[in-house]
Backbone atoms as SQL, in Angstrom:
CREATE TABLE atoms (id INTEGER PRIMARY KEY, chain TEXT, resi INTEGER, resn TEXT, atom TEXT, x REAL, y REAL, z REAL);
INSERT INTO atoms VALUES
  (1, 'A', 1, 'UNK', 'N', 11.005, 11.243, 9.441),
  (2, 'A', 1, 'UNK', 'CA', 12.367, 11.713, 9.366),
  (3, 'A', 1, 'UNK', 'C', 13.339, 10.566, 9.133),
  (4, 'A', 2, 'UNK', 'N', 13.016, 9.241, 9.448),
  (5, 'A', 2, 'UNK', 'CA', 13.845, 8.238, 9.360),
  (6, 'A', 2, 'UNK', 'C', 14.122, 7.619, 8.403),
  (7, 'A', 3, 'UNK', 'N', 12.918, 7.889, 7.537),
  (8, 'A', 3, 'UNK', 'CA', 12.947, 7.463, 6.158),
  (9, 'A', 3, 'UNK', 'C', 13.793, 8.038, 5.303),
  (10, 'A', 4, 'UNK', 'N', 13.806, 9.220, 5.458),
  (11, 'A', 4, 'UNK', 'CA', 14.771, 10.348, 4.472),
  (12, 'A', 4, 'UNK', 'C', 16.085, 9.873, 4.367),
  (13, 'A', 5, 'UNK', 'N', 16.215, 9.571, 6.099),
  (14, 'A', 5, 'UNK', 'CA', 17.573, 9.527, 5.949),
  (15, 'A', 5, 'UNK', 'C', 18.298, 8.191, 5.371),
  (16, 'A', 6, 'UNK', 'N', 17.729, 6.937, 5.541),
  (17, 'A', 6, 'UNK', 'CA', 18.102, 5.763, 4.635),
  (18, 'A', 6, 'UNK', 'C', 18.906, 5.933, 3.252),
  (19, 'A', 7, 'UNK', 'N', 18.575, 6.096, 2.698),
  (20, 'A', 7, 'UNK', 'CA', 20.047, 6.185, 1.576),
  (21, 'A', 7, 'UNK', 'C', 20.805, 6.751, 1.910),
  (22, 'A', 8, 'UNK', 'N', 20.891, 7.816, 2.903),
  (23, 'A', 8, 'UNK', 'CA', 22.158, 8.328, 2.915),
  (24, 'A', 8, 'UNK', 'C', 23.121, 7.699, 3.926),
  (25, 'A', 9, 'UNK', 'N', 22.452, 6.922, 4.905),
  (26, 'A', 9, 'UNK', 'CA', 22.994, 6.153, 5.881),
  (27, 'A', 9, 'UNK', 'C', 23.414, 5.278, 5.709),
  (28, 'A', 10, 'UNK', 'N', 23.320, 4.568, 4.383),
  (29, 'A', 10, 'UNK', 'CA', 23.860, 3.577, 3.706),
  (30, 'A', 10, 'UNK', 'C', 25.275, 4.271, 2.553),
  (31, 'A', 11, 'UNK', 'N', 25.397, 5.496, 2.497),
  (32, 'A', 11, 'UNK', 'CA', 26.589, 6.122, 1.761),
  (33, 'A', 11, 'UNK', 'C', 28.063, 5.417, 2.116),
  (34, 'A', 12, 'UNK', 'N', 28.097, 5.777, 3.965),
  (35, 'A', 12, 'UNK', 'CA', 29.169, 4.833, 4.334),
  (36, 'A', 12, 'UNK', 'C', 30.186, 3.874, 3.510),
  (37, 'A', 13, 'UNK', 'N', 28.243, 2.684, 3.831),
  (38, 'A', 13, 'UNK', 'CA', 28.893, 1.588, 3.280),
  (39, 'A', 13, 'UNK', 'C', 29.325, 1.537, 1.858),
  (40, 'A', 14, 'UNK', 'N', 28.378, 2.784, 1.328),
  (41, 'A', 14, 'UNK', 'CA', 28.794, 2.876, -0.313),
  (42, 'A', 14, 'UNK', 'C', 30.089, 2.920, -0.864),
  (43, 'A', 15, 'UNK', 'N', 30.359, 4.118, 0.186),
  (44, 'A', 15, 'UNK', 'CA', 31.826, 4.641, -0.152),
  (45, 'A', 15, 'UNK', 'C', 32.642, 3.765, -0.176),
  (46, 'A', 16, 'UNK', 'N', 32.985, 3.146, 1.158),
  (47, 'A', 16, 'UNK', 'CA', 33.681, 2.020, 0.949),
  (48, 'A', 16, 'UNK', 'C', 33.617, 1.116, -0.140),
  (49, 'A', 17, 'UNK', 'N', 32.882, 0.316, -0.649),
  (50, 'A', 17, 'UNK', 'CA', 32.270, -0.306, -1.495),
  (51, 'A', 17, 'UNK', 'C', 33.140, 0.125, -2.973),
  (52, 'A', 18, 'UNK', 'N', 32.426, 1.186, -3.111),
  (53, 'A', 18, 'UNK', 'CA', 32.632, 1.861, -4.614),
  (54, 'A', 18, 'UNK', 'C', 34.312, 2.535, -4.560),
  (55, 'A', 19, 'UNK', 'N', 34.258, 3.046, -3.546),
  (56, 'A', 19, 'UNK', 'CA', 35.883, 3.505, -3.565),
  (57, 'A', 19, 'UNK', 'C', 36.795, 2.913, -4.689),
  (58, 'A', 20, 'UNK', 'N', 36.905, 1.751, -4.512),
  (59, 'A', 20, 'UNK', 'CA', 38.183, 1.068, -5.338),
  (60, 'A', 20, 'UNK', 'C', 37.978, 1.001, -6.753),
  (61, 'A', 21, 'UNK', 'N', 36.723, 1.499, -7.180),
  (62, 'A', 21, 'UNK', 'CA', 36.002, 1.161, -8.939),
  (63, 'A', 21, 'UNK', 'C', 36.253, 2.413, -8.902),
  (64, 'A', 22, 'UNK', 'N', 36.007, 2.957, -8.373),
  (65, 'A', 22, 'UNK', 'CA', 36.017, 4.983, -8.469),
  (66, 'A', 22, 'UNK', 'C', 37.717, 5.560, -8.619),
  (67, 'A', 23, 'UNK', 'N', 38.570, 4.732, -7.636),
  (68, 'A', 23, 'UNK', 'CA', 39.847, 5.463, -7.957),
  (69, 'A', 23, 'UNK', 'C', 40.431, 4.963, -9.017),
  (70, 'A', 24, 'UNK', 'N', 39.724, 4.089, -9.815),
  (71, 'A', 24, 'UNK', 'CA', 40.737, 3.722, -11.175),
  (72, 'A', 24, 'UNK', 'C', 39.992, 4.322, -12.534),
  (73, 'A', 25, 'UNK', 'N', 40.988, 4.979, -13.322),
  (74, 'A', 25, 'UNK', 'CA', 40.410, 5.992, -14.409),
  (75, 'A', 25, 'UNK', 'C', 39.854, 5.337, -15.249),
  (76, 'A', 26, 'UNK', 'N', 39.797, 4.135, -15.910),
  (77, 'A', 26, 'UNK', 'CA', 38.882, 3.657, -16.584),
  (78, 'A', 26, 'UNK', 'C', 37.841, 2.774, -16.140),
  (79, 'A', 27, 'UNK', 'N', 37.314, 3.882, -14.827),
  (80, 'A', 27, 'UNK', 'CA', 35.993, 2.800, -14.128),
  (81, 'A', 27, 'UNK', 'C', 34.967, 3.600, -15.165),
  (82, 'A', 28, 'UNK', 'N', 33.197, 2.848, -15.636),
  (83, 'A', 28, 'UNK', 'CA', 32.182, 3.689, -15.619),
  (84, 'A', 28, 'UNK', 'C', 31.937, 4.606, -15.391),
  (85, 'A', 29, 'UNK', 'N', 31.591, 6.185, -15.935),
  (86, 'A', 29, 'UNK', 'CA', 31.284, 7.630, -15.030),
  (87, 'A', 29, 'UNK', 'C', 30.168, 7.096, -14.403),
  (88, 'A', 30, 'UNK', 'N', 29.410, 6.092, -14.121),
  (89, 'A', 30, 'UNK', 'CA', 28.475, 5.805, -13.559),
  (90, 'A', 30, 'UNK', 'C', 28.363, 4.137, -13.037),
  (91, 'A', 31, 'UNK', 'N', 28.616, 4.077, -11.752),
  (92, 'A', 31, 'UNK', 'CA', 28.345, 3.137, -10.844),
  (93, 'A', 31, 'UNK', 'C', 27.014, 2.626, -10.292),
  (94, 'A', 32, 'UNK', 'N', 26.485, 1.428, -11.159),
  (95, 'A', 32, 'UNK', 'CA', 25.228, 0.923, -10.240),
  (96, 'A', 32, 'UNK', 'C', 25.565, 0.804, -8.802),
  (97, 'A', 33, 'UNK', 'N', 24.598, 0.626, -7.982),
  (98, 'A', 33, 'UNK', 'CA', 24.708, 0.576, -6.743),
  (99, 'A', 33, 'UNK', 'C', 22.915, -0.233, -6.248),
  (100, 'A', 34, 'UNK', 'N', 23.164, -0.441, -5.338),
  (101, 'A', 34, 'UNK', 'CA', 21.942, -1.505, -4.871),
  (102, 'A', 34, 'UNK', 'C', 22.208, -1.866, -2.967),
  (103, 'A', 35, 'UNK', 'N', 21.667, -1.571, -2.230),
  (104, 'A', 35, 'UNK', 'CA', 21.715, -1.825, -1.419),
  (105, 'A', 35, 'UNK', 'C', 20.091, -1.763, -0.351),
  (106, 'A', 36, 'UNK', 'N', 20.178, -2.503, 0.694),
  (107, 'A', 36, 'UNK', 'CA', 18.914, -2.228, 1.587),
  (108, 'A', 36, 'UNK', 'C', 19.207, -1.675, 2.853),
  (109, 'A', 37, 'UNK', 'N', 18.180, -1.357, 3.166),
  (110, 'A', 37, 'UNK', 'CA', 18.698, -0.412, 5.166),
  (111, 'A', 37, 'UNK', 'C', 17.037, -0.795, 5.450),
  (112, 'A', 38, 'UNK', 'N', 16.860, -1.261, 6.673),
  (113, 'A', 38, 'UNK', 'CA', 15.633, -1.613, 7.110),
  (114, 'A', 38, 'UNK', 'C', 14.717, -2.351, 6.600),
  (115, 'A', 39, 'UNK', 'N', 14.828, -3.190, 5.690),
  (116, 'A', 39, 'UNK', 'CA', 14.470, -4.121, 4.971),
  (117, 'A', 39, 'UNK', 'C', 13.455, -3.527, 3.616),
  (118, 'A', 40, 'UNK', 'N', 14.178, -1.875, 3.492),
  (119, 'A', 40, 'UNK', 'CA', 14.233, -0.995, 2.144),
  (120, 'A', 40, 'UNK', 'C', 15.150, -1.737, 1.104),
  (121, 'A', 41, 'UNK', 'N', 14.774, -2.000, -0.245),
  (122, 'A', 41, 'UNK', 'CA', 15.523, -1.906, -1.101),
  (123, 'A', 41, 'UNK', 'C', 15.945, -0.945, -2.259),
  (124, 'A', 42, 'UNK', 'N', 17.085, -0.563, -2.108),
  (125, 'A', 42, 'UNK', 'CA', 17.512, 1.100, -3.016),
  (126, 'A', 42, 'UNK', 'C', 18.483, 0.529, -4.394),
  (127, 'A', 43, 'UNK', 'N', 17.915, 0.986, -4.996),
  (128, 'A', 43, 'UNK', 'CA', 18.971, 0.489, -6.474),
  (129, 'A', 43, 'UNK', 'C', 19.445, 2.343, -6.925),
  (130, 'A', 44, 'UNK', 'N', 20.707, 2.243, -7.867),
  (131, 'A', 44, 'UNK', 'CA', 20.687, 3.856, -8.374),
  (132, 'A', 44, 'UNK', 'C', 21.840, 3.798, -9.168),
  (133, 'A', 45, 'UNK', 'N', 22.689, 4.875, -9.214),
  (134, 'A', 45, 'UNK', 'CA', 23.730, 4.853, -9.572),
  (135, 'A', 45, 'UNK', 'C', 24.209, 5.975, -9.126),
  (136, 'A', 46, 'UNK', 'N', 25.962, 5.519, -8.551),
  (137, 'A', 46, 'UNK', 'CA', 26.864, 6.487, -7.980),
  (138, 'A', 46, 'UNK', 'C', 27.466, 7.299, -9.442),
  (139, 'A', 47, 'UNK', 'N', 28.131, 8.907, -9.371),
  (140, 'A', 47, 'UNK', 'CA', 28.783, 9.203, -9.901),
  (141, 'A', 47, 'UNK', 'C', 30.106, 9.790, -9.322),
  (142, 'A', 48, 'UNK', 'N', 30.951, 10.247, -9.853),
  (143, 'A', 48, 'UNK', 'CA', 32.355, 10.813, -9.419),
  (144, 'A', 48, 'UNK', 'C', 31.959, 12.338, -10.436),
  (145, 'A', 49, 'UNK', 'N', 32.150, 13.677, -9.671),
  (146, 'A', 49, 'UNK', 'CA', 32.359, 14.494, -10.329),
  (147, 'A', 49, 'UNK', 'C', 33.936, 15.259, -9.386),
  (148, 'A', 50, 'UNK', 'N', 34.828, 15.311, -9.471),
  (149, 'A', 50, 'UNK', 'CA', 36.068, 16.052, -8.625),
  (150, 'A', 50, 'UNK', 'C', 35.674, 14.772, -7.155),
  (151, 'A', 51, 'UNK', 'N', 35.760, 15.467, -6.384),
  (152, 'A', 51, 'UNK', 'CA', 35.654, 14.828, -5.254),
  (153, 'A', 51, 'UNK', 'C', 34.041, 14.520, -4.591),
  (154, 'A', 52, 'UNK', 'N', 33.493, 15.396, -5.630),
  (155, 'A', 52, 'UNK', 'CA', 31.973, 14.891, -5.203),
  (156, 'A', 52, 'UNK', 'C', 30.892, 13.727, -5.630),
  (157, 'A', 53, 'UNK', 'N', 30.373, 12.962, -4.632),
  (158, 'A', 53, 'UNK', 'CA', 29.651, 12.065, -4.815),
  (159, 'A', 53, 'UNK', 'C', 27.849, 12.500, -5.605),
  (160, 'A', 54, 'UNK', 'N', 27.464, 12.126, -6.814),
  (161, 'A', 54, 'UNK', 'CA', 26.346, 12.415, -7.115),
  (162, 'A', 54, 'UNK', 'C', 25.694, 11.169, -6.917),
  (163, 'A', 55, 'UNK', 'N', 24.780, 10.950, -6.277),
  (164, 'A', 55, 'UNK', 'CA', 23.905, 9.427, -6.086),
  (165, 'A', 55, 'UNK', 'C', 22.515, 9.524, -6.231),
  (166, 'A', 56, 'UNK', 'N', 21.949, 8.994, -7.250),
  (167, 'A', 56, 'UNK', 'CA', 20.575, 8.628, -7.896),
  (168, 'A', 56, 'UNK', 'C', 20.056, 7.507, -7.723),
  (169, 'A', 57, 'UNK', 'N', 18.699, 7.286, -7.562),
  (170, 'A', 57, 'UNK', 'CA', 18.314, 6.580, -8.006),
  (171, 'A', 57, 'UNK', 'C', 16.517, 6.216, -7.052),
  (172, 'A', 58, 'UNK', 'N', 16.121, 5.027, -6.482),
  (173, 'A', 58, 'UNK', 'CA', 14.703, 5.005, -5.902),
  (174, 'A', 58, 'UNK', 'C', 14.333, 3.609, -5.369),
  (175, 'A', 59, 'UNK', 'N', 13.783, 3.580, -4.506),
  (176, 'A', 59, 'UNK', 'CA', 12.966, 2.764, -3.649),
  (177, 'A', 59, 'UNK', 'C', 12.907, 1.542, -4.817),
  (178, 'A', 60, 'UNK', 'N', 12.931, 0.437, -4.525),
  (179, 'A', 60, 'UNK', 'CA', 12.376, -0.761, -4.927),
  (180, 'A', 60, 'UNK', 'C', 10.949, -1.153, -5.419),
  (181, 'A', 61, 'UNK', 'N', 10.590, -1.157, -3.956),
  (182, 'A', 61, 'UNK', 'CA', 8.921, -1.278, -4.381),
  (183, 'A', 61, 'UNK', 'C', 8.137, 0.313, -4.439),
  (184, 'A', 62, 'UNK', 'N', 8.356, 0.878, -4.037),
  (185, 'A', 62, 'UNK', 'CA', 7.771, 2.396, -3.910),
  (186, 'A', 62, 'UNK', 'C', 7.946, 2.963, -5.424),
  (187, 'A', 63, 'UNK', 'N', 9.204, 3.183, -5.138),
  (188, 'A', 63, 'UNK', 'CA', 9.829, 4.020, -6.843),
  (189, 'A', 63, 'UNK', 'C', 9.910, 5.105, -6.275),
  (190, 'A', 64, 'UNK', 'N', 9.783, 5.778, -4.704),
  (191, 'A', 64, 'UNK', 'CA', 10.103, 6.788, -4.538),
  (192, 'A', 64, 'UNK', 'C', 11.614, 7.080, -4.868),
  (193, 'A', 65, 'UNK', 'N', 11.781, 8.123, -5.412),
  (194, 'A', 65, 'UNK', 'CA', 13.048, 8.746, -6.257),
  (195, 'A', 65, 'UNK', 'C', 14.122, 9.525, -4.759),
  (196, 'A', 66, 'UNK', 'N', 15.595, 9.036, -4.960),
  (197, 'A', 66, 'UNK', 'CA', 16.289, 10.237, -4.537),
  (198, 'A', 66, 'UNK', 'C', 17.813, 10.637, -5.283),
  (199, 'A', 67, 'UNK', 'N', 17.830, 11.982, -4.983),
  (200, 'A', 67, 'UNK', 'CA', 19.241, 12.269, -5.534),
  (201, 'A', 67, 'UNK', 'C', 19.843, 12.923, -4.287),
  (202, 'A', 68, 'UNK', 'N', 20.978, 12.316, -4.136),
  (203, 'A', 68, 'UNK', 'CA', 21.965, 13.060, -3.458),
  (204, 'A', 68, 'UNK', 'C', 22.961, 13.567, -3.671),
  (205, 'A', 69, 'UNK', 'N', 23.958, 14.704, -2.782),
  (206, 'A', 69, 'UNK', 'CA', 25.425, 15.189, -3.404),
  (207, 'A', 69, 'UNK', 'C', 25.960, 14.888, -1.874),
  (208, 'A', 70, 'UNK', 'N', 27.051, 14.429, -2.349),
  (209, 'A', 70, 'UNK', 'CA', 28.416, 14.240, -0.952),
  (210, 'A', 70, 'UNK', 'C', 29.130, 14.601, -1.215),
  (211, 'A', 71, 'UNK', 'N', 29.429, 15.742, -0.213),
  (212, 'A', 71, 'UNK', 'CA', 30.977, 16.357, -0.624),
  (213, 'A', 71, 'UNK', 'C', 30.983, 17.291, 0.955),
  (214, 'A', 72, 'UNK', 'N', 32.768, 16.868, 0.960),
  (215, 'A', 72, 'UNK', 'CA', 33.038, 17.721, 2.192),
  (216, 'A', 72, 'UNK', 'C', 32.324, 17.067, 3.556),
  (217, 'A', 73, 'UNK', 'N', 31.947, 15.823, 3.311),
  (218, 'A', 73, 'UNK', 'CA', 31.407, 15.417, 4.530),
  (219, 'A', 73, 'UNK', 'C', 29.783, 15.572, 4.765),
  (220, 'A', 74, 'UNK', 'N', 29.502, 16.423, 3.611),
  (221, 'A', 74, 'UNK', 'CA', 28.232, 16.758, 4.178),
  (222, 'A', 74, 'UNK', 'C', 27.359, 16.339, 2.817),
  (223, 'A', 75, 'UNK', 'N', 25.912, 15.793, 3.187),
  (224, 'A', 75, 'UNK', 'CA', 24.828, 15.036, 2.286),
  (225, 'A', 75, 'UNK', 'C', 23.966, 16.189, 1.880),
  (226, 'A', 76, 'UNK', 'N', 23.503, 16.557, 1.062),
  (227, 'A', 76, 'UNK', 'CA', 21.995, 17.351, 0.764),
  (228, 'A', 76, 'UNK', 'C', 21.698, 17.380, -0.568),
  (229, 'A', 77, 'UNK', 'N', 20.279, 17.087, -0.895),
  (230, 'A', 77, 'UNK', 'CA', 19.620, 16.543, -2.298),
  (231, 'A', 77, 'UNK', 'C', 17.868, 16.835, -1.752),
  (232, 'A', 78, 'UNK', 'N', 17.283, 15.389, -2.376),
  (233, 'A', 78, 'UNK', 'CA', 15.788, 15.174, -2.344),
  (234, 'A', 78, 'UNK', 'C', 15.697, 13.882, -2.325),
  (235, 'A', 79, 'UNK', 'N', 14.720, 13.698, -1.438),
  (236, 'A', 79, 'UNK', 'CA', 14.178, 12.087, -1.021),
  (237, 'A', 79, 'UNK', 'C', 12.720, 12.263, -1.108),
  (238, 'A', 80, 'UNK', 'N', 11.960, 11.498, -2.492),
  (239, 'A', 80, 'UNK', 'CA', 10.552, 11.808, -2.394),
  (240, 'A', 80, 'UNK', 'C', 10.226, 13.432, -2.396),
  (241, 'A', 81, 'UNK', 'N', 11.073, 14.158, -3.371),
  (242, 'A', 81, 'UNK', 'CA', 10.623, 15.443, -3.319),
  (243, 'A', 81, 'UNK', 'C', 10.918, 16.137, -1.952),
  (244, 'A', 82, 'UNK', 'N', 11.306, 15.823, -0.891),
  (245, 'A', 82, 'UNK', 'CA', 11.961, 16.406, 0.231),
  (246, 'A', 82, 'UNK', 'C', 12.906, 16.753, 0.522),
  (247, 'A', 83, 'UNK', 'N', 13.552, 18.181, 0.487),
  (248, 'A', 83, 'UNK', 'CA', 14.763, 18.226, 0.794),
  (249, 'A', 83, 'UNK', 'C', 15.747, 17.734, 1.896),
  (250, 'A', 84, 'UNK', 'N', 16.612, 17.363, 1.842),
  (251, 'A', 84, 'UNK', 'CA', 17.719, 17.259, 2.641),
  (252, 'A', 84, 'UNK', 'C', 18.360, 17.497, 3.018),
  (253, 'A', 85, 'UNK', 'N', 19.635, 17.412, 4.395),
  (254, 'A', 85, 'UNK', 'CA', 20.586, 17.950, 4.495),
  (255, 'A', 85, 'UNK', 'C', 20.936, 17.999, 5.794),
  (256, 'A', 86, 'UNK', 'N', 22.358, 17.018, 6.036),
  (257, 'A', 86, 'UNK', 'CA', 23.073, 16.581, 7.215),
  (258, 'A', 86, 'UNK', 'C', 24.062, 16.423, 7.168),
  (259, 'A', 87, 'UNK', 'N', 24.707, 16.116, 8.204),
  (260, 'A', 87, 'UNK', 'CA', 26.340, 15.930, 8.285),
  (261, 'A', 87, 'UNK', 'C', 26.690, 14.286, 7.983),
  (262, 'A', 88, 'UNK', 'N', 27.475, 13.433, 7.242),
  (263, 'A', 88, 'UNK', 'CA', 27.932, 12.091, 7.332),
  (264, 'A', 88, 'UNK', 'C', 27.801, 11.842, 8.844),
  (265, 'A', 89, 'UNK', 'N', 28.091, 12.349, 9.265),
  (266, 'A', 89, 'UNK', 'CA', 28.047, 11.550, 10.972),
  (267, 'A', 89, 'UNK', 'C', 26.889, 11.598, 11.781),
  (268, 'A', 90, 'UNK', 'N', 25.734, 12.268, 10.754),
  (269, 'A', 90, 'UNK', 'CA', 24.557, 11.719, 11.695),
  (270, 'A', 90, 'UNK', 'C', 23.965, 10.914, 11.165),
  (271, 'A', 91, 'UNK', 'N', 23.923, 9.577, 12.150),
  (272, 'A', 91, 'UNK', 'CA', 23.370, 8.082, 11.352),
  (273, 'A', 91, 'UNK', 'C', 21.783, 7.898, 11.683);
């Protein structure tokens, strides 16, 4: 279960992060992104659709794949073919 949740527990910091490339209109529709959580490394790319976060991408060494959607506070996609689905505030 702990595994799943790693990319998304790292959104946080995403958000923050990406925020400021995201609120200006001639950013990329697509934001690389790269970060680690537990000495995981996740590469992908963020998107902006309205207010929702689309986030792609997979494991480093694995290549296990995930996509996520954020919106409204709340995460749910696929991690490794597993569905998902939690609130931002459970870390």
């Amino acid at each position: 279960m702990t595994r799943l949740l790693l990319p998304a527990m790292a959104l946080v910091t995403l958000s923050a992060i990406a925020a400021p490339a995201l609120a200006d209109q001639r950013a990329p529709t697509a934001t690389p992104i790269a970060f680690a959580r537990d000495g995981v490394a996740y590469v992908g790319t963020l998107r902006m659709r309205g207010e929702t976060q689309l986030i792609s991408g997979h494991e480093v060494d694995s290549g296990r794949p995930f996509e996520l959607i954020v919106r409204r506070g709340r995460v749910s996609g696929t991690y490794d073919a597993t569905p998902v689905s939690y609130t931002l505030a459970q870390k």
